[in-house]
C-alpha positions in Angstrom: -93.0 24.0 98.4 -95.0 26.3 96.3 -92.6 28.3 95.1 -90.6 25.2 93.9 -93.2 23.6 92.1 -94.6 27.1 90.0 -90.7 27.5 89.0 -90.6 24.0 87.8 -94.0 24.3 86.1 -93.0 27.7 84.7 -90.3 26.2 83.0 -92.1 23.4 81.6 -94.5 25.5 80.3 -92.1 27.8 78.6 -90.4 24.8 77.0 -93.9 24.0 75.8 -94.4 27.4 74.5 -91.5 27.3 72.5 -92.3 24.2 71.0 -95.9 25.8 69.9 -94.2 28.8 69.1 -91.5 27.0 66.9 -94.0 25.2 65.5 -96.5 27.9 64.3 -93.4 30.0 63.1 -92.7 26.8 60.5 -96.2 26.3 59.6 -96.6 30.3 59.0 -93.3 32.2 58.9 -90.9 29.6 57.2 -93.6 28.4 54.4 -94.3 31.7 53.5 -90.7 32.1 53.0 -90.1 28.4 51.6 -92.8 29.6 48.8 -91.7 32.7 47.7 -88.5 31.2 47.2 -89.5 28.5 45.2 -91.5 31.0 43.4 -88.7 32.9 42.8 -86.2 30.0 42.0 -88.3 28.6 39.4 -89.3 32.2 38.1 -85.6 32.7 37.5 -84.9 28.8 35.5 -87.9 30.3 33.5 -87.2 33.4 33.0 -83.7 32.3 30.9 -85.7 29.4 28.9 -88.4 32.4 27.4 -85.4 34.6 27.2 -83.8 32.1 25.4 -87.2 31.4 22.8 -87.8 35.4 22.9 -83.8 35.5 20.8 -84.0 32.7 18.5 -87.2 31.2 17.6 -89.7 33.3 18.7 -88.2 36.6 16.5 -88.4 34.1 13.7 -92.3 34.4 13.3 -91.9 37.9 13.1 -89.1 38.1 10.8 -90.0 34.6 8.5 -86.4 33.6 9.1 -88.0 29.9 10.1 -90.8 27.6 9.0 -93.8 27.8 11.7 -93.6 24.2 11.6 -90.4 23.7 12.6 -90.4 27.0 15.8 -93.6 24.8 16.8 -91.8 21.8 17.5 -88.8 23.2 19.2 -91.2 25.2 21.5 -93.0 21.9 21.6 -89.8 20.7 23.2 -88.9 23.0 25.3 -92.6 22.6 27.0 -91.7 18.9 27.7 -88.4 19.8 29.5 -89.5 22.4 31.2 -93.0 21.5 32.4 -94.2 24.7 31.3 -96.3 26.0 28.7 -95.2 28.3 26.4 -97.6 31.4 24.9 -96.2 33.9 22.3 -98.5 37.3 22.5 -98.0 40.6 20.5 -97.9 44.0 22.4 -101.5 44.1 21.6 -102.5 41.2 23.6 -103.2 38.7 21.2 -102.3 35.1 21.9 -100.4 34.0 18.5 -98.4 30.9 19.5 -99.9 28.1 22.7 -97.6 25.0 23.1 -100.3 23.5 24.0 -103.2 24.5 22.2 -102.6 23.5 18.4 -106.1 25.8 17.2 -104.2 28.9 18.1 -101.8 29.9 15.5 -101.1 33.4 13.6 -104.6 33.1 11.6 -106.4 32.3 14.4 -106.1 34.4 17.3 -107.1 34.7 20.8 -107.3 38.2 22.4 -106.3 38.5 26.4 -108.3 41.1 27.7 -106.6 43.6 30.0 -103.3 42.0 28.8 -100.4 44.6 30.2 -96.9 43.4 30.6 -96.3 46.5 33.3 -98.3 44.4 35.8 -95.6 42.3 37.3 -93.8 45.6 38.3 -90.2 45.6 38.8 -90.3 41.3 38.3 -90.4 40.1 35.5 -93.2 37.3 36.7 -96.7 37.1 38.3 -99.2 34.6 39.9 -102.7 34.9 39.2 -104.6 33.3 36.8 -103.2 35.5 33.9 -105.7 37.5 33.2 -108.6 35.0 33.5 -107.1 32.6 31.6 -106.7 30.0 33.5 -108.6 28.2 36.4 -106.0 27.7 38.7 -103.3 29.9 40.0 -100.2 29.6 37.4 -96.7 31.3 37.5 -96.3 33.3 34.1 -92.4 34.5 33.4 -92.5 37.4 31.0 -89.2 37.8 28.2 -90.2 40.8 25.8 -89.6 39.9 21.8 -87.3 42.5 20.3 -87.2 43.3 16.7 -85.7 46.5 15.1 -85.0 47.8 18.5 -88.9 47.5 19.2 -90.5 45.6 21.4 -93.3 43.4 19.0 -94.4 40.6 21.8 -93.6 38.6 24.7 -92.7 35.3 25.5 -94.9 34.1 28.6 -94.1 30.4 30.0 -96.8 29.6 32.5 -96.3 27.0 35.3 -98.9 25.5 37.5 -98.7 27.1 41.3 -99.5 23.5 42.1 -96.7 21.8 41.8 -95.0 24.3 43.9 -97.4 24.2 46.6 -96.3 20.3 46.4 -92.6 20.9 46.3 -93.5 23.4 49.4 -95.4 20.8 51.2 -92.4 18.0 50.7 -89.6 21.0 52.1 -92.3 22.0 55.0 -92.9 18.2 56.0 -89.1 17.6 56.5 -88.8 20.7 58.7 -91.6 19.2 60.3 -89.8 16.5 61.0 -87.0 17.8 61.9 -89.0 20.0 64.5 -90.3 16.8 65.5 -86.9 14.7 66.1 -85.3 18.2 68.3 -88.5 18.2 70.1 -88.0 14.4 71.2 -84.4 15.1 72.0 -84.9 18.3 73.9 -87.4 16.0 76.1 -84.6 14.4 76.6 -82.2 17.0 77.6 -85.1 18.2 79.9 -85.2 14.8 81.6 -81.7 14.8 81.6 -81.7 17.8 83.6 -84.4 17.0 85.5 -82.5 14.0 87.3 -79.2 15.9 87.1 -80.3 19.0 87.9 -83.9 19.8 89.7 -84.0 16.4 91.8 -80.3 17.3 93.5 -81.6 21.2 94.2 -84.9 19.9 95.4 -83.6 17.8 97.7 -81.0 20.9 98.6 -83.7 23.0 99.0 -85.8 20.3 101.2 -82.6 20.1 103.7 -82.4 24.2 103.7 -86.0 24.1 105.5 -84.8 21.6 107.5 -82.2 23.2 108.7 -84.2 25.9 109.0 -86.4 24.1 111.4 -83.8 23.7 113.4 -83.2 19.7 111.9 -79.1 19.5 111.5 -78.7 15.9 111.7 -80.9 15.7 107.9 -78.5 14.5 105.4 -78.7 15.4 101.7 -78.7 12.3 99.5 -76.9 13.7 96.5 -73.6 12.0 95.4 -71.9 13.6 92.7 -68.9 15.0 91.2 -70.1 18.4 90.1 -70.6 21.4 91.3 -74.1 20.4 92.6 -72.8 17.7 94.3 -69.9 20.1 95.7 -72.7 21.9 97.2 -74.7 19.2 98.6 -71.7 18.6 100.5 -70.9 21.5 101.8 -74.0 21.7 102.8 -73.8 18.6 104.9 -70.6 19.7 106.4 -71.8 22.8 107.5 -74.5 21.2 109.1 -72.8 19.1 111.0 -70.6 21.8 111.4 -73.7 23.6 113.1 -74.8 20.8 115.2 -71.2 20.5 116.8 -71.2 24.3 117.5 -75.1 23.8 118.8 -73.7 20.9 120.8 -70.3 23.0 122.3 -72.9 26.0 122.9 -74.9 23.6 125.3 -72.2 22.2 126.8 -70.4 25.8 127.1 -74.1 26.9 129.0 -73.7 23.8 130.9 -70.4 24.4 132.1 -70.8 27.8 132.9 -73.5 27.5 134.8 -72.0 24.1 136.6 -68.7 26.6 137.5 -71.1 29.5 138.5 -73.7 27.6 140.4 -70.7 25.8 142.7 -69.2 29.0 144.4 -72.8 30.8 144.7 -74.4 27.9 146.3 -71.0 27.8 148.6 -70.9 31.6 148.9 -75.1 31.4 150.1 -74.4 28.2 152.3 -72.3 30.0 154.5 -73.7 33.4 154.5 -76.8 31.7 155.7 -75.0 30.0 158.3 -73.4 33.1 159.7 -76.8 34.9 160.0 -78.7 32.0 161.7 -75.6 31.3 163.8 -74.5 28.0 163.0 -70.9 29.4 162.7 -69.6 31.0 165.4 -68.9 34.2 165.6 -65.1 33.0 166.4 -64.9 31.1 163.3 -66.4 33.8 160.6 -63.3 35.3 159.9 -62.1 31.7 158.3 -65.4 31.0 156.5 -65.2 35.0 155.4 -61.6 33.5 154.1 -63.5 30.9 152.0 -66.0 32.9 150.7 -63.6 35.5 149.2 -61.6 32.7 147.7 -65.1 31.9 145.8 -65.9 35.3 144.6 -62.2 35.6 143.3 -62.8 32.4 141.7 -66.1 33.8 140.0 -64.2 37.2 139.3 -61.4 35.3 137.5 -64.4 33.2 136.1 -66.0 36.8 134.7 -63.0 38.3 133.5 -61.9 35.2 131.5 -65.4 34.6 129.7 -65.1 38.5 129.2 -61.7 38.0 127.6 -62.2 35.1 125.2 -65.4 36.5 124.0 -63.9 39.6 122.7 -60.9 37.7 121.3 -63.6 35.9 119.2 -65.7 38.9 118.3 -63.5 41.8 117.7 -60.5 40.3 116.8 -57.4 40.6 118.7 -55.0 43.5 118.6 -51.8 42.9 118.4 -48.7 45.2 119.3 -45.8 43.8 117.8 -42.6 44.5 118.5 -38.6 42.7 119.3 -38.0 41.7 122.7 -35.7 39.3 124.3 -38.1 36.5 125.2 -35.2 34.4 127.5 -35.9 37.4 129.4 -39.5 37.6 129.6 -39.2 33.7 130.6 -36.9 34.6 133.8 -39.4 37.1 134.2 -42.8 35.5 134.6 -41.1 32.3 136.2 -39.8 34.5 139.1 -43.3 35.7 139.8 -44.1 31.9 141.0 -41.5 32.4 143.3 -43.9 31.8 146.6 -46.3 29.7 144.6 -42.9 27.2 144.0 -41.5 27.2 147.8 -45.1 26.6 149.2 -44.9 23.1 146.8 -41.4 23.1 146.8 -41.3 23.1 142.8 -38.0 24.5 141.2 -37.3 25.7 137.6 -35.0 24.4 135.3 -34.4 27.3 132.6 -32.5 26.0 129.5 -32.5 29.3 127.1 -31.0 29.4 124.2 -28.1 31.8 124.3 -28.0 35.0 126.7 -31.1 36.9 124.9 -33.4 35.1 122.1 -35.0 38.1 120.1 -38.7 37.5 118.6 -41.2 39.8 117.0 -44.5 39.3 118.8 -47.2 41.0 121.4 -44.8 40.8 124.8 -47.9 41.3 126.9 -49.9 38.7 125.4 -46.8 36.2 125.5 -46.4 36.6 128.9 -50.3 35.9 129.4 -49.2 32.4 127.4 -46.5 31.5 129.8 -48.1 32.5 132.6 -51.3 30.4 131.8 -48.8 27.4 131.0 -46.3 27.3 133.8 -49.4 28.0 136.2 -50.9 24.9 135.1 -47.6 23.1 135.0 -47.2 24.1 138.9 -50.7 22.7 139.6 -50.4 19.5 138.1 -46.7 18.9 139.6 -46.0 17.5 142.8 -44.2 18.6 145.1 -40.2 18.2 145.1 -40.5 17.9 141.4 -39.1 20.2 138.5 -40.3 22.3 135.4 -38.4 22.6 132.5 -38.6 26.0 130.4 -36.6 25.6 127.4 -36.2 27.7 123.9 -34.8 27.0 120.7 -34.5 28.2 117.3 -34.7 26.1 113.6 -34.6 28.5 111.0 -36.4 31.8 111.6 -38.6 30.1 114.3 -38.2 29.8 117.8 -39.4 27.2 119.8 -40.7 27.8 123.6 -41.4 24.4 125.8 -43.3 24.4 128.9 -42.4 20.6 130.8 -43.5 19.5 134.1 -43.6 16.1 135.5 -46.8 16.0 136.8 -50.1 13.4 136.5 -50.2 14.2 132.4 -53.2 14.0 130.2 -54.9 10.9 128.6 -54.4 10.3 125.1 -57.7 10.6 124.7 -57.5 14.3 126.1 -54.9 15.8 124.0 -57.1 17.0 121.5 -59.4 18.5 123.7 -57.4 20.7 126.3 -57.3 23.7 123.8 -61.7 23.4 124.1 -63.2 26.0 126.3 -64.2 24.6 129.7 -62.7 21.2 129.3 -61.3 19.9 131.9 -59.7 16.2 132.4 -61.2 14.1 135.2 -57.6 13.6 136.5 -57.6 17.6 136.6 -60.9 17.5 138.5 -59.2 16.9 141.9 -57.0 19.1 141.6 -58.0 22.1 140.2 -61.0 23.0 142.0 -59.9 26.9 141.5 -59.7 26.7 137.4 -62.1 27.6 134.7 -60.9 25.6 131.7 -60.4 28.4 129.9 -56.9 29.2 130.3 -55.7 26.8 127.5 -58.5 28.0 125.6 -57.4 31.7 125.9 -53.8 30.6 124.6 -54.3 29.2 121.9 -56.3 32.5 120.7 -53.3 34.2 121.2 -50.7 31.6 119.4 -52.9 31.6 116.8 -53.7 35.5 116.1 -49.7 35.4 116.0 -50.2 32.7 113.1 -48.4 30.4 114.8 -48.7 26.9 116.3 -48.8 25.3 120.2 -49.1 21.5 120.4 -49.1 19.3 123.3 -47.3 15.9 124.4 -48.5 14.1 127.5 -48.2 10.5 128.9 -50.2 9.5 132.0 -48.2 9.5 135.5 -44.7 11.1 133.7 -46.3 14.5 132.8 -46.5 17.1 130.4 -45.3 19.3 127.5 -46.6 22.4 126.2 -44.7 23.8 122.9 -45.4 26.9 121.1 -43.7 28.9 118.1 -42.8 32.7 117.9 -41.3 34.2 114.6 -37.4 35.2 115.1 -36.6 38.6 114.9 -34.7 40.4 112.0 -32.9 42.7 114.4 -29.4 42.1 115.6 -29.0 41.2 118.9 -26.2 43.9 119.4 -28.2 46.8 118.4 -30.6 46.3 121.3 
């Protein structure tokens, strides 16, 4: 649970972080940059107004081309418009023309101490307080005056630093803002994904551990169409997946030990009684008969656990090849030949044609209809009949197994393939079986990747019907 919680908070605090960090990156980073923009921007608008005074007015107090009077007012003007106020100052340093300042004029000058125009560098501007000459920080834009191809003054337009810092502080509030309003809706993309995403996997990861405790029936509450909800149900199904498999592998224990225990408590009962005496010493030999009937029964038990349990863990080999399965058919029903005359059972072969070729394992075929018409002949009574029929539809051919015997309930059907099952009409009967021959055939119908199904009606009797491939070769090549 700890784990899940410090994720959770980790992210939470990261999306915090970012918000700080986006935050501090605005209030530092961005006005920085917002400034010297603005700084720049207006430098440039200024820059082309004193460029503009520095060719046609302010050369005319140098050259008398123009009344005083009349550069003052259009100087005057261009103040107003701009915002900005205007100084004309010889290469000396002395402050001939102020927009602003009617005392100074060309008889009454003001000398700027320090006054070099090579201190803005490669700009043509500066902030500062020009020299001392102003209280506040001002932006002065620099235009050199040139007369007979020398350079006599210089425009300077200063503007207050002030009214950028406000223009700043308008920008910087609506990214501010705008921080704000993707803050708010990333809240809710994180509670978005909260309910979407980190409720569904918590309650994924709750069912994991209890799973892991060994709790399979614990359902996961999720019900969606996504690929969260795809796993929540997979989940689920492979739980109850598990639990069915956790329920067959008690039942599988069960049943082995129920079909173990009954010939070892028979094979001990009568042991015992031949050592204390209570059989005769006349009648051992058919109680000797009995108990090597059980240890068969437990051999055949052995070797058929043995046998399925390799099929499921290895894999099963296959080697096939084209034979004639009418004749394998004739074959394994012949070798029920005292089995039939002791029950008085008879076969009723109808093959298909003289020889039916099929690519397949031949000794693992043979296993399958030996399992199948040894069933059919215990479930049969006597003077009845078993069918064993082939056919072919396309490039499949069909095998049937039919006796006339008790059948299997409906119910049944689906469950004669399951290791150990056995039907309680079968009970009587077949006190020799395991309930794992059917089990053991359909491993091998299926490692062919084909299918065996059954049809059964109480008190008429039974059909078994598998599928082999047909074979390619021709029947008169072989």
């Amino acid at each position: 649970m700890k784990y899940r919680k410090t994720l959770y908070l980790k992210f939470i605090l990261a999306y915090l972080a970012f918000g700080l960090i986006s935050f501090t990156l605005i209030a530092t980073l961005f006005s920085k940059l917002t400034f010297d923009h603005l700084i720049k921007e207006k430098a440039a608008a200024l820059y082309k107004e004193a460029t503009l005074i520095s060719t046609r007015y302010a050369d005319s107090i140098y050259n008398a081309s123009m009344e005083a009077e009349d550069v003052s007012g259009q100087l005057e003007a261009i103040d107003t418009f701009t915002q900005a106020e205007i100084w004309i100052i010889n290469s000396d340093g002395e402050l001939l023309y102020s927009s602003q300042d009617k005392s100074v004029d060309s008889e009454n000058t003001i000398v700027i101490e320090h006054f070099n125009p090579t201190d803005t560098g490669s700009d043509y501007y500066m902030v500062g307080d020009f020299y001392g000459s102003f209280e506040e920080e001002v932006l002065s834009v620099f235009s050199p005056i040139n007369s007979d191809f020398r350079i006599k003054g210089y425009v300077v337009m200063h503007y207050g630093v002030k009214d950028i810092n406000d223009t700043c502080d308008s920008l910087m509030n609506i990214y501010y803002m705008a921080l704000g309003i993707m803050f708010v809706l990333s809240m809710l993309v994180l509670a978005v994904f909260t309910v979407v995403v980190y409720v569904p996997l918590k309650k994924i990861t709750k069912a994991t551990e209890e799973y892991a405790d060994g709790n399979l029936t614990h359902t996961i509450e999720v019900n969606k169409d996504d690929e969260i909800g795809h796993l929540a149900a997979s989940l689920n199904y492979m739980a109850s997946e598990l639990s069915k498999g956790e329920d067959n592998q008690k039942q599988f224990i069960a049943n082995v030990s129920h079909d173990f225990r009954s010939p070892l408590t028979s094979i001990k009962g009568y042991i015992e009684a031949m050592e204390d005496g209570t059989i005769p010493p006349e009648m051992m030999g058919k109680y000797l008969k009995i108990v090597l009937n059980e240890t068969e029964r437990l051999t055949k038990l052995t070797n058929s656990l043995l046998q399925l349990n390799n099929l499921n863990t290895r894999g099963m080999h296959l080697d096939i090849t084209d034979f004639d399965i009418n004749a394998v058919i004739k074959d394994t029903a012949a070798s029920f030949e005292g089995t039939c005359r002791a029950k008085r059972i008879r076969f009723n072969l109808v093959l298909c044609g003289e020889q039916l070729f099929v690519s397949a394992d031949v000794g693992r075929i043979q296993q399958v209809l030996y399992n199948l018409i040894d069933n059919a002949i215990k479930f049969s009574d006597t003077n009845s009949v078993i069918k064993l029929e082939t056919s072919e539809k396309n490039d499949a051919v069909f095998v049937s197994v039919k006796d006339s015997g008790i059948g299997i309930p409906k119910e049944s059907q689906k469950l004669v393939f399951d290791r150990f099952y056995k039907t309680d009409l079968s009970r009587g009967k077949d006190k020799k079986g395991t309930g794992l021959g059917l089990a053991i055939t359909k491993e091998i119908i299926n490692a062919h990747h084909e299918n065996i199904n059954v049809i059964s009606t109480v008190g008429v009797g039974t059909e078994f019907i598998f599928t082999l491939p047909k074979s390619k070769i021709e029947e008169t090549l072989i």
